[in-house]
C-alpha positions as CSV (number, residue, x, y, z in Angstrom):
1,X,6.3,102.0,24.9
2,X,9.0,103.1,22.0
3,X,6.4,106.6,21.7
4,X,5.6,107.3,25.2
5,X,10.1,107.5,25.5
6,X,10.4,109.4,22.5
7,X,7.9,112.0,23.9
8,X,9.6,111.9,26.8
9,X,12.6,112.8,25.1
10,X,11.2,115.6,23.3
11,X,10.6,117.2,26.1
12,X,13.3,117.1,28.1
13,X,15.2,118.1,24.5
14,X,13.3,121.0,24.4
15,X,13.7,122.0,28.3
16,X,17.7,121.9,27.8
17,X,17.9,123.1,24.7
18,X,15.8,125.9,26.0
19,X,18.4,126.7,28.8
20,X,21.2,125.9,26.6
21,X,19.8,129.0,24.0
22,X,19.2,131.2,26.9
23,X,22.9,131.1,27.9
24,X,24.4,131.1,24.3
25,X,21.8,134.3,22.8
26,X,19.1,135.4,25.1
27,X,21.4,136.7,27.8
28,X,24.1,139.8,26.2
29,X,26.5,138.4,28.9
30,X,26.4,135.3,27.9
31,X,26.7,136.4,24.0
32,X,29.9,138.5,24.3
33,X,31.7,136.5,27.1
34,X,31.4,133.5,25.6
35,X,34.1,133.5,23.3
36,X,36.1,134.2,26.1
37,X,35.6,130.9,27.9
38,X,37.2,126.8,26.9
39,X,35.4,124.7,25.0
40,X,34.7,122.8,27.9
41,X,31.7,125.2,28.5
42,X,30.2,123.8,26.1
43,X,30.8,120.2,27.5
44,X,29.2,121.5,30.7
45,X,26.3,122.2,28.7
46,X,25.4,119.0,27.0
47,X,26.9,117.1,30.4
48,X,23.9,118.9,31.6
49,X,21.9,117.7,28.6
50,X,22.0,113.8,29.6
51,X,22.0,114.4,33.3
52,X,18.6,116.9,32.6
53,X,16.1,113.9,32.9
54,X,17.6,112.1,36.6
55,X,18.1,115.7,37.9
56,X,14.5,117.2,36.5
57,X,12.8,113.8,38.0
58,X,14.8,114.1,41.4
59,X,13.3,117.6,41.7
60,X,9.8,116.4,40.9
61,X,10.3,114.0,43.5
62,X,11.5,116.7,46.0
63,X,8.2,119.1,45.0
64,X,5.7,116.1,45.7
65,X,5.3,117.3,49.0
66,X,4.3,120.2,48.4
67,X,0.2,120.5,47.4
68,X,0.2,123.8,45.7
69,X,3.4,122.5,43.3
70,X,3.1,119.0,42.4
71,X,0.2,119.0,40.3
72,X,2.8,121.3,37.8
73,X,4.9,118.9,38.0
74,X,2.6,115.5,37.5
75,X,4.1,113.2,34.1
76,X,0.6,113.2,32.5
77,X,0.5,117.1,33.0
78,X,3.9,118.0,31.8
79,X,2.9,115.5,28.8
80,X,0.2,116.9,28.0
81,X,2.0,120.6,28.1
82,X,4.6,119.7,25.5
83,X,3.3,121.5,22.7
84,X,2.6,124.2,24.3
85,X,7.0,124.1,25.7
86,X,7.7,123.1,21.7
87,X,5.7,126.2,20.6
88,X,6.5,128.7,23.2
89,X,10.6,127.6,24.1
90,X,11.1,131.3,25.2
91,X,8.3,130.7,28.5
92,X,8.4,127.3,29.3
93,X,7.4,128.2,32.9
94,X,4.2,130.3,31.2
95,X,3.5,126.6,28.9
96,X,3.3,124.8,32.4
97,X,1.0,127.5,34.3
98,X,3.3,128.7,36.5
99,X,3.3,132.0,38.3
100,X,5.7,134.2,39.6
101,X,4.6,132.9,43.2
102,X,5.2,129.1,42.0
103,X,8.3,130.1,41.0
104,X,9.0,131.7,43.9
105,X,7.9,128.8,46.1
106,X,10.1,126.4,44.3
107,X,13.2,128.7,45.0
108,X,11.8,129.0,48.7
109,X,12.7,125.5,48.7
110,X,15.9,125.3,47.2
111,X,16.7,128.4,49.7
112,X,15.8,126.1,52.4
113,X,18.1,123.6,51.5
114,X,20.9,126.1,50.8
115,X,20.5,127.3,54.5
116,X,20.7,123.5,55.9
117,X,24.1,122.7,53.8
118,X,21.7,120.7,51.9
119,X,24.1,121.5,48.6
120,X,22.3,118.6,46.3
121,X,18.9,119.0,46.9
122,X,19.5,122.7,46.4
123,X,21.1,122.2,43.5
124,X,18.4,120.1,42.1
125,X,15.8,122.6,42.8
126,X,17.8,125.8,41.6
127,X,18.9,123.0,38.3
128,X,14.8,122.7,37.4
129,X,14.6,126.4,37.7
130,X,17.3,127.3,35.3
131,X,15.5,125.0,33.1
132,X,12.3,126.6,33.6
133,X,12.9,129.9,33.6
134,X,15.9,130.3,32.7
135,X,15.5,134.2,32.2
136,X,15.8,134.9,35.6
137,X,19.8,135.9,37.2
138,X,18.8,135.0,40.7
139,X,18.3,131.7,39.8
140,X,21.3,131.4,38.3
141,X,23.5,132.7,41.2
142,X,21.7,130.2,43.4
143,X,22.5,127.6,41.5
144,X,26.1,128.6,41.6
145,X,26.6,128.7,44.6
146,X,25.1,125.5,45.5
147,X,28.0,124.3,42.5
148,X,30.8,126.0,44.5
149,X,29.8,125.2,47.9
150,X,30.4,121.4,46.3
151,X,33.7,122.4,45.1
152,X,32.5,122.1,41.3
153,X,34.0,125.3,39.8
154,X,33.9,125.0,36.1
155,X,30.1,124.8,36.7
156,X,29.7,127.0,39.2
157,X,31.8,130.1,37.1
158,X,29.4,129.3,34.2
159,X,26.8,129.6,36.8
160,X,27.8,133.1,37.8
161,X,28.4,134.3,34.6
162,X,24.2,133.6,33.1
163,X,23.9,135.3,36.4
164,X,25.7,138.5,35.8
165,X,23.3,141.7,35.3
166,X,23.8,145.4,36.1
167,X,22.0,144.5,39.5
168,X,24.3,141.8,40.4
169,X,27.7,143.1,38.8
170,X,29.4,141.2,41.9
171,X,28.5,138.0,40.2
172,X,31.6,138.8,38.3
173,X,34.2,138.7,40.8
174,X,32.4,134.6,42.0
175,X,32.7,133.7,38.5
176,X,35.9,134.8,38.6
177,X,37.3,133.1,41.3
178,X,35.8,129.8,40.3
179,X,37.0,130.2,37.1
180,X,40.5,130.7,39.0
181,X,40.0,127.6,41.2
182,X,39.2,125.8,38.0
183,X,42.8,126.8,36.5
184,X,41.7,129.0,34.3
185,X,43.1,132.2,34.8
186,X,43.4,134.0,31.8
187,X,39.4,133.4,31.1
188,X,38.9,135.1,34.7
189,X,41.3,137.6,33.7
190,X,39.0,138.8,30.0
191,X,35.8,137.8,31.9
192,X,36.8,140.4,34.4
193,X,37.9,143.0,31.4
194,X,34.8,142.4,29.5
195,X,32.5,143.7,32.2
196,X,34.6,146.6,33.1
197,X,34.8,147.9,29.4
198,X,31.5,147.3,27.9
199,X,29.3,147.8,31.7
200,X,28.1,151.1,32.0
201,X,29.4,152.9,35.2
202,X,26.3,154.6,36.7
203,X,25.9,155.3,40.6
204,X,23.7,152.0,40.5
205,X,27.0,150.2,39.4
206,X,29.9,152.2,40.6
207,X,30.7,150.2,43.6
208,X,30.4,147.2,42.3
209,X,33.0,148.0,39.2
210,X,35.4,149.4,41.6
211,X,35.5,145.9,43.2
212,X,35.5,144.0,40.1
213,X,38.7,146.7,39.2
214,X,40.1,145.5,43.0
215,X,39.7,142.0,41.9
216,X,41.4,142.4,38.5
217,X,44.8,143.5,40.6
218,X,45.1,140.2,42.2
219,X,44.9,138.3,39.0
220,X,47.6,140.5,37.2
């Protein structure tokens, strides 16, 4: 019994820690805004961490329904994946044998929900996918807003920010304002500096600087 919840721990160690690497080194944003942002951040993170199981199993619950998903998601399946998500912490969604169009389903889902107000089961859904694949921006900017739709800033601006890319500059100006709703105004102020000085301006992002420049004024 004592190895079946210690394997069970290793995996859901290596799914968070996976995510929690992502947002600290594998994403540039992430990497240079950082500093910018409390040490509560990191509370957020390992908050995260011991809520991961309960959350990750609510979501498996949510995707039994579903024929063409649950089998991804069975306990003896994911089990019997976990060396492959040890080895291969960069693609756990590649170690479980999911495809773009899984993934896609599963945000389907979550999409559903976020149309029906449905902010928890969304946020479950969008939760396992930043776990997952935790490469992805849209996923994070759905989870996000499923965090600020329930009021929860702090998590919601951290949200935003693992969001942020050169296609989805705007994700800036949310994480700014949650990070303002929060109380922290001085971290929305530098979060909102740091894009404008270091993001290229390019007629792909042009618009969406100008805004982010707009937004900066009201914070001043």
């Amino acid at each position: 019994m004592k190895q079946n919840h210690a394997r069970e721990s290793d995996l859901f160690s290596s799914l968070l820690m996976n995510k929690i690497t992502h947002a600290l080194k594998a994403s540039p944003n992430w990497e240079k805004i950082a500093p910018f942002l409390p040490d509560s951040w990191k509370d957020l993170f390992y908050k995260n961490f011991l809520d991961a199981k309960e959350k990750i199993e609510e979501a498996r619950a949510i995707l039994k329904g579903h024929t063409n998903l649950s089998p991804y998601f069975d306990e003896t399946y994911i089990k019997a994946a976990l060396p492959k998500i040890t080895e291969r912490t960069a693609s756990i969604s590649k170690a479980l044998g999911l495809s773009a169009d899984h993934l896609f389903e599963i945000y389907s889902i979550g999409y559903e929900f976020l149309q029906q107000h449905n902010y928890n089961d969304a946020n479950l859904i969008f939760f396992l996918l930043t776990t997952i694949a935790p490469s992805h921006p849209m996923f994070w900017l759905a989870l996000a807003k499923t965090e600020e739709a329930q009021e929860h800033y702090e998590a919601a601006a951290y949200a935003y920010i693992a969001g942020i890319c050169e296609k989805h500059l705007d994700a800036a100006i949310n994480a700014a304002y949650c990070l303002q709703q929060a109380g922290q105004i001085q971290q929305a102020r530098e979060l909102l500096e740091y894009v404008v000085t270091h993001i290229e301006e390019t007629p792909q992002t042009m618009l969406s600087l100008e805004k982010i420049k707009q937004y900066q004024q009201t914070l001043l």
